[in-house]
N, C-alpha and C positions, 0 to 999 in steps of 0.2 A: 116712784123710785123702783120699786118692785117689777111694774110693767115693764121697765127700761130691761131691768136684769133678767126677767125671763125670755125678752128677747135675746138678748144676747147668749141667754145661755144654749139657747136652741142653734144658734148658728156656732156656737161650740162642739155640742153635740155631732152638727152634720157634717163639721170639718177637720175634726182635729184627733178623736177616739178610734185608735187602731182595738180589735179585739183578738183576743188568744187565738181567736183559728187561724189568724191571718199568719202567714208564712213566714214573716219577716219584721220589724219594726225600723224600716230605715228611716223616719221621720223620728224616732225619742230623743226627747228635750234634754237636755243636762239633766245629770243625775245628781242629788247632792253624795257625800262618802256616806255618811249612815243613815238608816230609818229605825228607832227602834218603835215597836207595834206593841202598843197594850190591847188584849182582849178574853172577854170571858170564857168559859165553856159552852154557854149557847152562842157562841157567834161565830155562825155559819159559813158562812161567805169568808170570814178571815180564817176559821181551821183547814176549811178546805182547800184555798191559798197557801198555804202553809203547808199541810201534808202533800201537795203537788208540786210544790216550792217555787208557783208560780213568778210571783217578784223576783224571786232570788234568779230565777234566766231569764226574766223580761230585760235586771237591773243587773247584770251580772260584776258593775263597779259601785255596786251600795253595798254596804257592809247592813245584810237584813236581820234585825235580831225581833224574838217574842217573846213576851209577858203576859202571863196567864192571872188575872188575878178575880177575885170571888163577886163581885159587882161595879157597876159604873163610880159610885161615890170613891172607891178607895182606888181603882183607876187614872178619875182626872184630879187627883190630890200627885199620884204622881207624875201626870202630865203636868199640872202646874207650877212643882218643882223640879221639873226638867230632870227625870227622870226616864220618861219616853216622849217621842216627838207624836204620837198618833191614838187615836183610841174610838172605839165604838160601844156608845150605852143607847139608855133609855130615855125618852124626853126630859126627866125630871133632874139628873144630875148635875147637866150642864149648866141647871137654873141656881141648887143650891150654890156652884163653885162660883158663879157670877157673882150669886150673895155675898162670897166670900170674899170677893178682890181678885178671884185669880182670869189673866188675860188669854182667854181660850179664844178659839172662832169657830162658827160651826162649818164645817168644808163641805160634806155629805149627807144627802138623808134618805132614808126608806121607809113608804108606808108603813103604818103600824099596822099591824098582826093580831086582830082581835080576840082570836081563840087558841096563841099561843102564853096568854098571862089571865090567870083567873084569882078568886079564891075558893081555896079548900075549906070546909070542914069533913068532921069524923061522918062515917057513912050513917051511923047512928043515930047523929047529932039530932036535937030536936027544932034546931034553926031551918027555918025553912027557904028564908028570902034574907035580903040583906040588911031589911026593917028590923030582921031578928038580932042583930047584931049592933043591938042600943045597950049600952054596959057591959059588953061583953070584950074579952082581950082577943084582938087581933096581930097577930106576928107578921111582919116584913120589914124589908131594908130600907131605914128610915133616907132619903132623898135618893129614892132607883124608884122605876117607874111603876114599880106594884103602890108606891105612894102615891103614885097620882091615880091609878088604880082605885085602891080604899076610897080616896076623894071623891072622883065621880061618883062612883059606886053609891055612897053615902047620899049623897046631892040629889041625886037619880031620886033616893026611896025617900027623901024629905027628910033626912037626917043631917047631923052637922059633924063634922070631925071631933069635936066634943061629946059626942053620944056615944063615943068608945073608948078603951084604953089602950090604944097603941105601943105594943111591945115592939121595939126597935130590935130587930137581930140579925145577922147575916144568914143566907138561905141554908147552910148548913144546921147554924144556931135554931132556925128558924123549925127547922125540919121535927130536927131532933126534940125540942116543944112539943112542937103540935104533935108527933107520935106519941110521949109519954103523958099526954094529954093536960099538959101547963096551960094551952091557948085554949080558946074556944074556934080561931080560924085560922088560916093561912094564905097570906094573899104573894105569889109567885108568879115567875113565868118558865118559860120551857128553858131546856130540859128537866130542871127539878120537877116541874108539872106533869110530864109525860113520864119519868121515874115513878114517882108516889102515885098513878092511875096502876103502873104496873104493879107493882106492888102491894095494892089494896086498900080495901076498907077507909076509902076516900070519896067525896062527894062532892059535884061542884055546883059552890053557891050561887056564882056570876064568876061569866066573861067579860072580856074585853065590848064586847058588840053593843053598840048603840051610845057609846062613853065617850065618843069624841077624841081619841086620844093622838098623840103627833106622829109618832112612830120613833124610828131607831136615827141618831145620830152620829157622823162621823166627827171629829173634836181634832184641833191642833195647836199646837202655839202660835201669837197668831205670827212671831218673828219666823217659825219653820213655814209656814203658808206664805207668808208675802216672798218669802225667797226662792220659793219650790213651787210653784204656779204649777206649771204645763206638767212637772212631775206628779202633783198630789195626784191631779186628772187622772193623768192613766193609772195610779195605785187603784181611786174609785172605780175605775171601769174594769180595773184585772179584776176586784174585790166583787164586780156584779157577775163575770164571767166563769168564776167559780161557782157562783151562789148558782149560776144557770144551770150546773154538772148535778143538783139535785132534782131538776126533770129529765133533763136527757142523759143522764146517766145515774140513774137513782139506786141502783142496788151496789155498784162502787161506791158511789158516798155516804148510802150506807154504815157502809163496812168502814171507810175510812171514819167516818165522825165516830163509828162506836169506839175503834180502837184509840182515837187520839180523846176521845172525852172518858173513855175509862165507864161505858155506858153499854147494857143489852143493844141490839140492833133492833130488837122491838120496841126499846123506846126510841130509840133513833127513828123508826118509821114512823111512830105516832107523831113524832114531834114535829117532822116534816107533813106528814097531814095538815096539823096545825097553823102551818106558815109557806105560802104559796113562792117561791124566785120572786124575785121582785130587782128591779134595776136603781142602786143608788149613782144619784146625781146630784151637784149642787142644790142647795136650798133653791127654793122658789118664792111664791108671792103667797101662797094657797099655807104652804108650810110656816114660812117666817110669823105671819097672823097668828098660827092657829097655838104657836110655841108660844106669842106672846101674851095670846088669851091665858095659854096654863099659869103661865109666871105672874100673871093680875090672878089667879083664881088663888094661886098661893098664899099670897100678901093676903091676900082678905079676907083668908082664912087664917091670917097670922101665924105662916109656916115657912115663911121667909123674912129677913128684919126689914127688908127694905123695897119698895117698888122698883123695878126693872125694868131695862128698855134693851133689848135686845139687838137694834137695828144692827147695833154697828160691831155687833159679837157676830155677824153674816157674813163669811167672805165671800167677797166676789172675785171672783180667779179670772186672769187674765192670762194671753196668751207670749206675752212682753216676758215676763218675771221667769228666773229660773236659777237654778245654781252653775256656780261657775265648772264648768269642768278641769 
């Protein structure tokens, strides 16, 4: 099934994706009237879209609205009461809202970024690995992907999700913990990670690297996907043409990521260190597996109520579908 669709995605690919430099879009598909965009403060590719206001003259008859909210979980809660049509998290979220009933699909994905999500402890701290970290309170955002984070991590050193106390809190919550030193860890990913290095007296215990993890998600309803085909496309491809302005124009974005995330520009440089452009595309064969390896490692770790199947939470976009003009 897989095979079939990463062909076809490829002849997608080499037929149908106009990119920003291009002079013109006399080929764009019906448009539907709205898009509303949920997305985080690290999500790169959608602020810098946004501060250039690229959709809004790709799409100049969608009405483009953004939603700023603190992590993936409280995002596709309100993508699945139709609140926004779109959104972008971390592996992990899309599995707990499956858990939950809600009819998402995944549209888009991007390699995951190993050494843009770690855990901290204090620089003092006497944990030295993450074997250290048996009885001890760990802080993050219980179903965003520093969850799946801990997990590996754990699994990695011969430990079990049981061998800690998981303090569930949002990255703020989380922060502000682990400063007045309530936690013993903090497991994040950037910009808060690239913040708290600046800032100090921090240590990291483990990255991302060697953990298997899926990467970044694009998420839709799946009733706005089946109707918006050839549209979602080119949002994904404006969404990779941005992300591209942090190599070949790296001290503009910058500047704009500090200003629109409320962040130094030297964390903004570190955090881009951390996280190389990368080009989101529909799911593939290599990805669709590797998402539904995590959502088995859930369950069996009884972190989800139920076994899940994913296949058919994968849209497959076609070049037929689109909204009516």
């Amino acid at each position: 099934m897989f095979n079939a669709f990463s062909a076809r995605l490829a002849g997608i690919a080499l037929s149908g994706l106009l990119s920003l430099s291009a002079t013109a879009h006399a080929a764009e598909p019906a448009a539907p009237e709205a898009l509303r965009i949920g997305y985080q403060k690290g999500s790169v590719s959608m602020v810098l879209a946004k501060s250039h206001r690229f959709l809004e003259q790709r799409y100049p008859h969608t009405r483009i609205s953004w939603v700023e909210f603190p992590a993936g979980p409280q995002m596709l809660e309100a993508l699945n009461v139709g609140s926004i049509d779109l959104g972008s998290t971390g592996d992990i979220p899309p599995i707990f809202a499956q858990a939950a009933g809600a009819d998402l699909v995944y549209i888009g994905a991007e390699p995951a970024k190993p050494k843009a999500e770690v855990i901290l402890v204090p620089e003092n701290s006497p944990l030295k690995s993450v074997a250290d970290l048996k009885g001890r309170k760990v802080a993050f955002q219980k179903g965003s992907s520093s969850h799946n984070l801990v997990l590996r991590a754990l699994q990695q050193a011969g430990l079990t999700f049981k061998d800690i106390q998981p303090i569930y809190l949002t990255p703020a919550d989380a922060r502000a913990a682990f400063q007045q030193g309530n936690v013993d860890a903090w497991a994040i990913w950037d910009p808060y990670y690239s913040a708290a290095l600046l800032h100090g007296g921090v240590r990291v215990l483990k990255d991302g690297e060697g953990l298997k993890q899926t990467g970044s998600f694009y998420l839709a309803a799946r009733p706005y996907a089946e109707a918006n085909g050839p549209f979602l496309l080119g949002v994904l491809q404006t969404f990779s043409d941005a992300d591209a302005l942090t190599l070949s124009r790296r001290q503009q974005s910058i500047t704009l990521l500090a200003t629109s995330m409320g962040l130094p520009e030297k964390v903004i440089a570190t955090y881009l260190d951390h996280r190389p452009p990368t080009s989101i595309t529909p799911v593939n064969e290599k990805t669709a597996v590797r998402q539904q390896q995590t959502a088995d490692l859930f369950y069996e770790n009884r972190l989800v109520p139920k076994q899940l199947d994913i296949r058919d939470r994968i849209w497959h976009p076609t070049l037929t579908t689109g909204a009516k003009s």
